[in-house]
C-alpha atoms as one frame of an Amber mdcrd trajectory, in Angstrom:
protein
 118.786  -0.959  67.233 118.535  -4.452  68.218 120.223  -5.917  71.267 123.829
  -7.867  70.183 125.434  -6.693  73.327 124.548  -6.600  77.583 125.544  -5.871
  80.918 124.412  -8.355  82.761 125.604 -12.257  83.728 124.794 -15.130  81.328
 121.895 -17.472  82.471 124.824 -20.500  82.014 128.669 -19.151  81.394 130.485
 -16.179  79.698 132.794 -17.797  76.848 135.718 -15.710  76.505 137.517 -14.761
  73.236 140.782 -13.855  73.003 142.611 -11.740  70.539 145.912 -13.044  69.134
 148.122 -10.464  67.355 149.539 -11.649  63.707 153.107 -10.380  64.402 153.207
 -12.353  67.590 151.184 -15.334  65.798 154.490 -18.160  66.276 155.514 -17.270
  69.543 151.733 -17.853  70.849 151.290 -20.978  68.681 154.237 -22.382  70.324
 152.832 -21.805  73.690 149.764 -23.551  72.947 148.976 -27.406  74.029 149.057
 -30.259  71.409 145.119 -30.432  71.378 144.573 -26.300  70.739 147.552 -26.720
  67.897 146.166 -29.544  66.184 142.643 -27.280  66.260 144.248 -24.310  64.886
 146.351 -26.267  62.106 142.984 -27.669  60.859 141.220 -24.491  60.803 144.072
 -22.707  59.287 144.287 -19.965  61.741 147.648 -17.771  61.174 146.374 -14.650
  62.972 145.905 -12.612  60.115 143.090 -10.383  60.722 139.411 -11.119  60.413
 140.174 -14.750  61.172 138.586 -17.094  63.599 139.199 -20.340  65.309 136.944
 -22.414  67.723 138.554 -24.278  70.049 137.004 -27.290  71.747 137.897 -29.840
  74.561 137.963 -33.731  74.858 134.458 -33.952  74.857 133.866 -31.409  72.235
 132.914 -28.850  74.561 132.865 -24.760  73.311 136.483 -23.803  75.280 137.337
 -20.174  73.859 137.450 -18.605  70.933 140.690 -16.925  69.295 140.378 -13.911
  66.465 143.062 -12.722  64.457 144.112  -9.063  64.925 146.306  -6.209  63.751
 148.795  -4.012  66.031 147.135  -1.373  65.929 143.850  -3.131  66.862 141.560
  -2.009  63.749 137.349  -2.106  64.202 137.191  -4.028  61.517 139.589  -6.897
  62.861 136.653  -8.332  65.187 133.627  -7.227  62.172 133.659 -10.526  60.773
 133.468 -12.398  64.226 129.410 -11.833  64.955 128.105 -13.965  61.672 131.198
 -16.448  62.583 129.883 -17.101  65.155 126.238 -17.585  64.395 127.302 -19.492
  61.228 129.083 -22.210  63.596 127.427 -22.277  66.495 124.026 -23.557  68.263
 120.819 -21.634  68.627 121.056 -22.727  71.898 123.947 -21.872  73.057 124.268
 -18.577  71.406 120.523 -18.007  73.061 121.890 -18.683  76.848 125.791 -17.877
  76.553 127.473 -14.768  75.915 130.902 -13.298  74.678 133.565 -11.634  76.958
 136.735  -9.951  75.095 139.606 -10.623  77.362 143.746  -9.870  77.001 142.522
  -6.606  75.838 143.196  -3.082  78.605 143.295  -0.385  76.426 140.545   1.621
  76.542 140.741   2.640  72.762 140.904  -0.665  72.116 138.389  -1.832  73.501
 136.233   0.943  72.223 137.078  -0.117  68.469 136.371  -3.828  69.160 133.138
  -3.285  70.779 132.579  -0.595  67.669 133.563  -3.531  65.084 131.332  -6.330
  67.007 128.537  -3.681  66.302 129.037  -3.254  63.200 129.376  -6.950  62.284
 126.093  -7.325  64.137 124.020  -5.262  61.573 121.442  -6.833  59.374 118.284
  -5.724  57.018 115.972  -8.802  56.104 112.770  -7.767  57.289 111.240  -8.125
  53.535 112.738 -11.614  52.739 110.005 -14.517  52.042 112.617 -17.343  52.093
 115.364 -18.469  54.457 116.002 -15.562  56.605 119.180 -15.350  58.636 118.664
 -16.881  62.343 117.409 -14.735  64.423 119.328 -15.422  67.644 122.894 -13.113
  67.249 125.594 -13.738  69.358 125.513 -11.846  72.654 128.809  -9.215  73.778
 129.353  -8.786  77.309 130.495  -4.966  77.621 132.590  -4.568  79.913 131.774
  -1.924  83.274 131.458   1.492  82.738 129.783   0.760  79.136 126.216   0.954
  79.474 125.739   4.282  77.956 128.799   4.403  76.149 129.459   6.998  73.201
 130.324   4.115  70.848 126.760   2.399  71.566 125.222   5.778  70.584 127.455
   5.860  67.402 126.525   2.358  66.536 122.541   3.544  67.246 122.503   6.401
  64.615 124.937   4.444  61.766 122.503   1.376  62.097 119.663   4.112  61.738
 121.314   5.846  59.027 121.538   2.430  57.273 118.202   1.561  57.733 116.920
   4.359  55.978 118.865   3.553  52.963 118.236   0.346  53.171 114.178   0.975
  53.020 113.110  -0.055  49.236 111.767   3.296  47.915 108.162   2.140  47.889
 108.205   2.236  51.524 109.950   5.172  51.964 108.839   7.721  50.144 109.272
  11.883  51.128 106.367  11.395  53.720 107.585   8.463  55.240 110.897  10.082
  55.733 108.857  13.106  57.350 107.376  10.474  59.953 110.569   9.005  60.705
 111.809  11.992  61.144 109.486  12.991  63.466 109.709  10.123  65.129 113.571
  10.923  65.964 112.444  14.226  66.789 109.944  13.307  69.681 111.892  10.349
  70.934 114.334  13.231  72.138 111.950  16.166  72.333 113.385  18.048  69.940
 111.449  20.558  68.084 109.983  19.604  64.802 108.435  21.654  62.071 107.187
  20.323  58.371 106.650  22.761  55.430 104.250  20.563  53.055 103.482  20.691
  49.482 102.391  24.122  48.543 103.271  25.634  51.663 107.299  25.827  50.337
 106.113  27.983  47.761 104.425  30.232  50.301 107.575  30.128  52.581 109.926
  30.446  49.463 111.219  27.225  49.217 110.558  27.113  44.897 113.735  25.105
  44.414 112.363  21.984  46.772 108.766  22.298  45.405 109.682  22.486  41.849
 112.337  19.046  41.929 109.245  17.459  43.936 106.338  18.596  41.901 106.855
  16.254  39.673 105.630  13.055  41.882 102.392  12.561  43.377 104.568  11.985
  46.904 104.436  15.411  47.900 107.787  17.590  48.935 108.965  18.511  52.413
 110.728  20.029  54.572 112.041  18.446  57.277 113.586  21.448  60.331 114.332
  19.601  63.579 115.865  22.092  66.797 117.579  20.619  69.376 119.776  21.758
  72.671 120.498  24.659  74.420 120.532  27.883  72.516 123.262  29.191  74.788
 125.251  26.490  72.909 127.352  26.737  69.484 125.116  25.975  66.622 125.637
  23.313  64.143 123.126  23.289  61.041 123.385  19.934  59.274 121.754  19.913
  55.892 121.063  15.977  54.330 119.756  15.766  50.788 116.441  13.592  50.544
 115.612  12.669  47.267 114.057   9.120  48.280 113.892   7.716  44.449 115.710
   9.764  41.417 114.741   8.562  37.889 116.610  11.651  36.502 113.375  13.502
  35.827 113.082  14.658  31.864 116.524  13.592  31.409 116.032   9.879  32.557
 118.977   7.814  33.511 120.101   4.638  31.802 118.323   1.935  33.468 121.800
   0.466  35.061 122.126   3.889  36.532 118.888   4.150  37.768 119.068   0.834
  39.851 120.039   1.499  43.531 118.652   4.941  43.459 116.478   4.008  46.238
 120.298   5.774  47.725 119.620   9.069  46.640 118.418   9.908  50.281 121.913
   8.993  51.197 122.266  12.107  52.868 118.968  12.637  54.583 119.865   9.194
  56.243 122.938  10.536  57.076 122.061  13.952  58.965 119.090  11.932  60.948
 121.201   9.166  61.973 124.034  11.509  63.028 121.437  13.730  64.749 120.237
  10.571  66.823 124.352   9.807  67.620 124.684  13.287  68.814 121.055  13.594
  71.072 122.103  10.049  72.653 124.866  11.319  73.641 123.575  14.694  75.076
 126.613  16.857  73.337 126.608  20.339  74.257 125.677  22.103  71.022 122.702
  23.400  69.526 121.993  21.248  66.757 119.423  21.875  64.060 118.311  19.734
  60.812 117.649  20.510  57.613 116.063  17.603  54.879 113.992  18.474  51.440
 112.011  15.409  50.909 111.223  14.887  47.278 111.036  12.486  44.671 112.559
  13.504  41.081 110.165  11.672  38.573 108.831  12.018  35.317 105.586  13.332
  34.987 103.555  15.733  33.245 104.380  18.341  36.138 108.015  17.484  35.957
 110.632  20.671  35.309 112.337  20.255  32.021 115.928  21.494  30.958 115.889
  25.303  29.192 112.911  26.262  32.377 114.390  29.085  34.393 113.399  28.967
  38.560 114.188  31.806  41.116 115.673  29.804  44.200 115.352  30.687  48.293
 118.158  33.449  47.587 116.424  35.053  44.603 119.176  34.119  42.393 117.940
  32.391  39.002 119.051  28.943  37.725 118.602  27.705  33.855 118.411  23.909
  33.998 120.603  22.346  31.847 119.647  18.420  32.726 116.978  17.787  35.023
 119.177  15.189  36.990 121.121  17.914  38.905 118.360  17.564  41.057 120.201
  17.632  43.929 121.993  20.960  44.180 118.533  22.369  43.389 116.982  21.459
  46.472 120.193  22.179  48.336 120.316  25.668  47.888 117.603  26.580  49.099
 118.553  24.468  52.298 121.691  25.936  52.909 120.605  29.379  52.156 118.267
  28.624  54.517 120.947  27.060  57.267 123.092  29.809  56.708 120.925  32.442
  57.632 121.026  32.156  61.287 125.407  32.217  60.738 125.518  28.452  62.892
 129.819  28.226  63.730 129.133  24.885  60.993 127.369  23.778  58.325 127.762
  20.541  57.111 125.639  18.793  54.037 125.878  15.443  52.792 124.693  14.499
  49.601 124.622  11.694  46.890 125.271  14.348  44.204 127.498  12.978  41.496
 128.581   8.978  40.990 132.114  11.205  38.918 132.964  11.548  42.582 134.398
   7.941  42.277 136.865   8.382  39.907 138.377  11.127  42.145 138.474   8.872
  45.185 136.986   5.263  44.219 134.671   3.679  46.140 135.582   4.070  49.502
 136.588   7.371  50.073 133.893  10.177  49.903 135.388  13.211  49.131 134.336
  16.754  50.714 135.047  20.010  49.948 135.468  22.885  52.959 136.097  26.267
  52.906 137.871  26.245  56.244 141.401  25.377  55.709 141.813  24.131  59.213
 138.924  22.460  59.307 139.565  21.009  56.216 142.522  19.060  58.057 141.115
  18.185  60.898 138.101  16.614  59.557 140.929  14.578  57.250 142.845  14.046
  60.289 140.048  12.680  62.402 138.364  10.565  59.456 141.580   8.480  59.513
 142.133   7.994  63.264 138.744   6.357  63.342 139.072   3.921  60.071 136.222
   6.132  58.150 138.297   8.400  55.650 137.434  11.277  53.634 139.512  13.060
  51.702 139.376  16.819  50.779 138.715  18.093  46.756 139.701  21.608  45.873
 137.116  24.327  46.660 139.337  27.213  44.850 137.552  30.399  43.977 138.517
  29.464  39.750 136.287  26.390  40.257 133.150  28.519  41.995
């Protein structure tokens, strides 16, 4: 993760930005000198949130900045604010000043702005030839008591979880996912085994080896142990299949593009992993990723071929681009046979998942009622919702 925030005192001044609410927009406005109104009428500031105004003095001097926000304060009120910034203002003096949010106490509040100034921060250009963005970001001043902040470790494994999915497929292929991986892993010495190849057919993975036979990039398995075994156990399972053409059953070419994403949920588990070893939770945490590629080949599986899977339990294949629940089970037969108090997978299985919930709200299924709500509950406090599908027993 790269730096856009610190904790120590600017080599020349701290600019401050302030936060102006849009239901108390006129009653500010009116409070504000002639110069700082005529400045806000020409940028069209109202408030509203996601907006920005630069205010200067006589000599055209950087003053302050003001940024539009709701009440609640949202994350995503202060996202936009990072490129803003950079878009407007000097190399030099974003390379020598930095950015102090003031007029805000609340602790949650704080917590969300820093979390939406992270977010806003982001960027993957490393394989652009032409005009890059600038390199020089605009600098956060945390506030004390937020060096090794939970949100910081959040904003660590989403931007690692992004990367991942980011990586063109050529460059990221099962083995590369293996070393980065492993490179989580030792970073937090955290146990790390990988069954290769052949081996999952001698450890009775067939459902893995047989979606990942068909690519010269060999399948994996990716286990990683972590914590305290005196601690609860959570198993987190991420589906890795780092390029899906469909197999035998090739997708349309507009459906192939963008499957690069099909390790969606690999990213997911390893940058959640990372959040959670950052932060030192108490829980024994163990991951579980099949790395494979689903291509066409020669050695590919084709529909009407019958496969025994981890369980011993036989599956017909019916289209060769169910690829994912293939490798899955034997994952989470696997993860479930050490009883962990959770399991959770994530998985890019179906795109009809959109027309349940559109394009912003994954669904999940649970077969904990209570947990079911909670996780619902939760998703919303923190501006990331899910929402629950049916997991009834008619369905199974």
């Amino acid at each position: 993760m790269f730096d856009f925030y610190t904790t120590k005192k600017p080599s020349k001044e701290t600019i401050s930005i302030y936060p102006v609410r849009t239901d108390e927009f006129n009653d500010w406005f009116e409070s504000r000198s002639d110069a700082t109104k005529s400045q806000i009428n020409v940028a069209r500031f109202t408030a509203k949130p996601g907006e920005t105004v630069i205010v200067r003095n006589a000599k055209g001097e950087l003053k302050r900045v003001y940024y539009g926000v709701s009440n609640p304060v949202s994350a995503y009120d202060v996202a936009t604010l990072p490129e803003f910034l950079q878009s407007r203002l000097s190399d030099e003096t974003l390379a020598n000043d930095v950015f102090e949010l003031k007029d805000i106490s609340d602790k949650e509040e704080i917590e969300k702005l820093i979390l939406g100034w992270g977010l806003g921060c982001y960027k993957f250009d490393k394989y652009k030839t032409g005009e890059k963005t600038k390199n020089v970001w605009p600098i956060l001043r945390l506030p004390k008591g937020f060096e090794k902040h939970t949100i910081l470790n959040l904003l660590s494994g989403i931007f690692t979880c992004r990367d991942l999915i980011n990586e063109p497929s050529n460059k990221l292929g099962p083995q590369e996912l293996v070393e980065r991986a492993k490179d989580i892993a030792k970073e937090f010495k955290a146990d790390c085994k990988i069954i290769h190849d052949k081996d999952l057919l001698k450890q009775n993975y067939p459902m893995i080896f047989t979606v990942g036979d068909s690519s010269e990039r060999r399948p994996a398995l990716i286990d990683i142990r972590w914590g305290n075994k005196k601690d609860p156990m959570i198993t987190l399972v991420g589906k890795g299949v780092c390029f899906d053409t469909g197999g035998v059953n090739v997708k349309p070419g507009q459906f192939m593009r963008n499957m690069k994403k099909d390790m969606g949920g690999a990213a997911h588990v390893l940058g959640l992993a990372r959040a959670i070893m950052l932060s030192g939770l108490k829980i024994r945490l163990r991951v579980l990723v099949p790395a494979v590629e689903n291509a066409v080949s020669g050695r590919a599986f084709r529909p009407d071929d019958v496969y025994p899977t981890r369980k011993g339990i036989t599956v017909e294949i019916d289209n060769t681009d169910a690829e994912g629940r293939l490798i899955l089970s034997d994952s989470l037969y696997e993860a479930s046979s050490e009883k962990p108090e959770l399991i959770i997978d994530f998985a890019t299985l179906t795109g009809a998942a959109r027309i349940a919930t559109g394009h912003e709200i994954p669904p999940f299924f649970s077969n904990r009622h209570e947990l079911e709500h909670d996780i619902k509950k939760v998703s919303f406090e923190v501006e990331d919702p899910v929402w629950p599908l049916p997991l009834w027993k008619g369905y199974r």
